[in-house]
C-alpha positions in Angstrom: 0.0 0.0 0.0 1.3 3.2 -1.2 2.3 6.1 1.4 0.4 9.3 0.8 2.1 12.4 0.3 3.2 14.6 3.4 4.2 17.1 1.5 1.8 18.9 -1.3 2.9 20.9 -3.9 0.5 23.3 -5.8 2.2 25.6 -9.0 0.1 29.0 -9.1 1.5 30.8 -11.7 5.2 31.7 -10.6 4.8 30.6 -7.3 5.2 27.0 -5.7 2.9 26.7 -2.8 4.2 24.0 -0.6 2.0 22.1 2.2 2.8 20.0 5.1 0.2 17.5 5.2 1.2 14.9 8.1 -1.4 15.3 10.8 -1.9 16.2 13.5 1.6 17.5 14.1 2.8 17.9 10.1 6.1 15.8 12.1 9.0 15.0 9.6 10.6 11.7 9.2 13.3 10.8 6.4 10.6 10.1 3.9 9.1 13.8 4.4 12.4 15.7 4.5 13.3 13.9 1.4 9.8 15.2 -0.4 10.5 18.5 1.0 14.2 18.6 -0.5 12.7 17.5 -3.8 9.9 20.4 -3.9 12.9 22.5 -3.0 14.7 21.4 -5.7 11.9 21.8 -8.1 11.8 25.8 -7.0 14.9 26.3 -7.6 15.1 24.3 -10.9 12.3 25.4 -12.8 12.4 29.1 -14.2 9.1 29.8 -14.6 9.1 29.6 -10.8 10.1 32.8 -8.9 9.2 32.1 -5.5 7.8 29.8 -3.1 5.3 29.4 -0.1 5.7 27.0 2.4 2.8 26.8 4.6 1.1 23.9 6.6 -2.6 22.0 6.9 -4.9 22.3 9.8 -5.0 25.1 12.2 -3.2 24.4 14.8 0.6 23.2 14.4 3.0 24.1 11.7 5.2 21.5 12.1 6.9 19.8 15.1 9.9 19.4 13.5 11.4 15.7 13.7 9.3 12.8 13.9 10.4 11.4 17.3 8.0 8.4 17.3 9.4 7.5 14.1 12.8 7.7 16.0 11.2 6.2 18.8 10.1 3.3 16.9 13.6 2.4 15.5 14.2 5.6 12.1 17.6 6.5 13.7 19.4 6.8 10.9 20.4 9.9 8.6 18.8 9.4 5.3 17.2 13.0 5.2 18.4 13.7 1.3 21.2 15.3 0.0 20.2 18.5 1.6 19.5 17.7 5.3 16.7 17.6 7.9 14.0 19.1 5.9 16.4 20.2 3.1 17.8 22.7 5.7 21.4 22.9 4.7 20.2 23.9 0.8 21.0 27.5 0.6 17.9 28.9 -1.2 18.1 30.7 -4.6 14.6 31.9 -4.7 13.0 33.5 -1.7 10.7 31.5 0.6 8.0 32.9 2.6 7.2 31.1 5.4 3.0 31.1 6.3 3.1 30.4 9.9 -0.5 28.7 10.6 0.1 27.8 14.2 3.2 26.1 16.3 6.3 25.8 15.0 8.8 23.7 17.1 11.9 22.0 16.9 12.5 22.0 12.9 9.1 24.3 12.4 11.2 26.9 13.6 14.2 25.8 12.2 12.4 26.2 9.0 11.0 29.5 10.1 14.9 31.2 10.7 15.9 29.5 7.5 12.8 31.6 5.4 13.5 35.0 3.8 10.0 36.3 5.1 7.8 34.9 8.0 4.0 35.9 8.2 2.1 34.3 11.0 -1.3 34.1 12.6 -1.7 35.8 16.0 -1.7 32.1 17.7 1.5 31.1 16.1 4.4 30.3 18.7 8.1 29.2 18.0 10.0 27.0 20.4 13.6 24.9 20.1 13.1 22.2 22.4 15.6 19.9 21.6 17.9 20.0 25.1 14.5 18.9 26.5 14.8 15.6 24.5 18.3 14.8 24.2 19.9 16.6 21.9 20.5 20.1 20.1 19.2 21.6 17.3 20.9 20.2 14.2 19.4 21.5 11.1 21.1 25.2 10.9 18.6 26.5 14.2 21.0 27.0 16.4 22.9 29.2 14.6 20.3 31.0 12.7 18.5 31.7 16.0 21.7 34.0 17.2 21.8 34.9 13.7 17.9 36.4 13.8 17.2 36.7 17.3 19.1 38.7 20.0 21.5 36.4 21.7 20.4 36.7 25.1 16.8 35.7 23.8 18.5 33.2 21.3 19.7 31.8 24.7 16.9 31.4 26.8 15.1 30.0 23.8 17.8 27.2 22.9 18.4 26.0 26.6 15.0 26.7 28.1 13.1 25.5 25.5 10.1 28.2 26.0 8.0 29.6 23.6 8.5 32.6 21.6 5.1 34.2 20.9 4.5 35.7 17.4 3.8 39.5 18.9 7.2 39.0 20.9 8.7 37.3 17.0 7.5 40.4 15.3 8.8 43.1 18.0 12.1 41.6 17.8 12.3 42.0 14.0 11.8 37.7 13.0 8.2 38.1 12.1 7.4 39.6 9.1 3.3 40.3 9.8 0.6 39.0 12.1 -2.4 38.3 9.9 -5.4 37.3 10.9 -5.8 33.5 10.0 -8.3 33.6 7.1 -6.0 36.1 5.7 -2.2 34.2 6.4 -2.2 32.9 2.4 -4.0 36.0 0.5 -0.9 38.1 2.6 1.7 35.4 1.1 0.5 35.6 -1.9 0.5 39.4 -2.2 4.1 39.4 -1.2 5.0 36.9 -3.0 3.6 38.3 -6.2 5.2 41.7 -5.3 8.8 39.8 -5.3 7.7 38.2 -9.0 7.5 41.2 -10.1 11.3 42.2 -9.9 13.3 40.9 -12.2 14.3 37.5 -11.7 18.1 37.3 -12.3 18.4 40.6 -9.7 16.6 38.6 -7.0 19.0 35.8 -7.2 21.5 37.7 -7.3 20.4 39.9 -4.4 20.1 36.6 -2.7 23.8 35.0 -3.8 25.2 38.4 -2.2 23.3 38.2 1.3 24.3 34.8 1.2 28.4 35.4 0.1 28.5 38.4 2.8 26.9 36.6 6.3 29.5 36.9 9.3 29.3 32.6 9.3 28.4 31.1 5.8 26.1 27.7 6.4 28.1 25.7 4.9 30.6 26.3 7.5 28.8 25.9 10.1 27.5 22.7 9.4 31.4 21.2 8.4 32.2 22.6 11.9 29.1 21.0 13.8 30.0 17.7 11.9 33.4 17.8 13.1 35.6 16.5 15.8 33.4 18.4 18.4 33.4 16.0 21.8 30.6 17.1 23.3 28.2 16.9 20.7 29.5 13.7 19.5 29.9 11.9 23.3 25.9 13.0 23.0 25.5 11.6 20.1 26.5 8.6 21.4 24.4 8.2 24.3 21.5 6.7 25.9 20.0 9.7 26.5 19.8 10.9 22.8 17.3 7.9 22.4 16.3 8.0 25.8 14.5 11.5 24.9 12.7 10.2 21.9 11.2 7.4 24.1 9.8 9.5 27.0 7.9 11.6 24.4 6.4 9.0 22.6 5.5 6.9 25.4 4.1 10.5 27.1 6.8 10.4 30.3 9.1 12.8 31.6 12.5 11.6 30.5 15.1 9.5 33.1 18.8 11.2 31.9 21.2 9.3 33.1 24.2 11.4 31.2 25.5 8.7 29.3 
């Protein structure tokens, strides 16, 4: 029996409207990032497209980032695509918006800092809990929250794990907009169709210069996390970085044992 899609992909003239569809927490496993990579690919590959929308079904959770009763239930390994957890290490040559219909944790807001623009509804909220199951946050959030976010908020968030509220988002210059929900896509769409109407090669170049000029380009941060660090790799190694994954799917508080 076939799988259906988590990911839906809708072309509306030179936009690609992308759609988590995995209820009820739009969760990603390898699968899903590697359909999310693909429609990635596909933006960027296709000239007639000039932009992209990435939003998510049903009203209350964006994503919850990675599927920890997949890992839970024995997905351990890495087989995300060529491009990472959620295609987050693929430098973007076309803006993405980001339509924030609700909670965006763990990789939701990973995918959130990695966006050009962020529009959300009024009951959106952004949280990195990762330190609360485990481990850290491995596809480009970490960085990209110090990189977006005042570092003394960046922080709190990161080893906390408490929720950033979309008024608090937009005051401290992350979110774009606060829309009312029944307006979140016509907003996107309007922007999006505003950016379509420069001209193409002066976007992606715009882009490629942002890019070439950050303090810390991606790809060098993820070569460095990958490295010889200890830490990260003694908690790689541990029974708590599975032990984390267990205690939320089984609806427990987690026993660390720090090893």
């Amino acid at each position: 029996m076939s799988v259906p899609a988590r990911v839906k992909l809708v072309e509306n003239g030179p936009i690609l409207e992308i759609t988590f569809d995995h209820p009820p927490a739009n969760a990603f496993d390898q699968r899903a990032s590697r359909d999310l990579d693909a429609a990635f690919g596909r933006l960027c590959d296709t000239p007639a497209l000039r932009c992209a929308i990435v939003t998510a079904s049903g009203e209350r959770i964006f994503s919850a980032g990675w599927d920890l009763k997949a890992v839970a239930a024995g997905e351990t390994g890495e087989d995300f695509g060529p491009n990472g957890f959620m295609g987050l290490r693929r430098q973007f040559t076309k803006p993405v918006i980001a339509a924030i219909n609700g909670l965006a944790v763990g990789g939701g807001f990973e995918f959130a800092l990695h966006a050009h623009i962020v529009i959300a509804v009024p009951q959106t909220e952004f949280a990195l809990p990762e330190l609360q199951r485990g481990f850290i946050p491995e596809a480009g959030g970490l960085w990209r929250a110090y990189r977006r976010l005042p570092a003394s908020i960046a922080n709190e968030l990161l080893l906390t794990g408490r929720r950033l509220s979309a008024e608090e988002g937009q005051r401290l210059g992350f979110v774009n907009r606060i829309v009312p929900r029944e307006s979140l896509m016509e907003t996107a769409r309007a922007i999006a169709g505003q950016i379509c109407a420069a001209a193409p090669l002066a976007v992606e170049a715009l882009l490629e210069v942002a890019r070439a000029v950050e303090a810390a380009p991606d790809a060098a941060a993820f070569k460095l996390m990958y490295g010889d660090l200890p830490a990260r790799r003694r908690m790689r190694e541990s029974d708590d970085f599975l032990e984390g994954p267990r205690a939320f799917a089984e609806k427990r508080p987690p026993r660390w044992s720090g090893r």
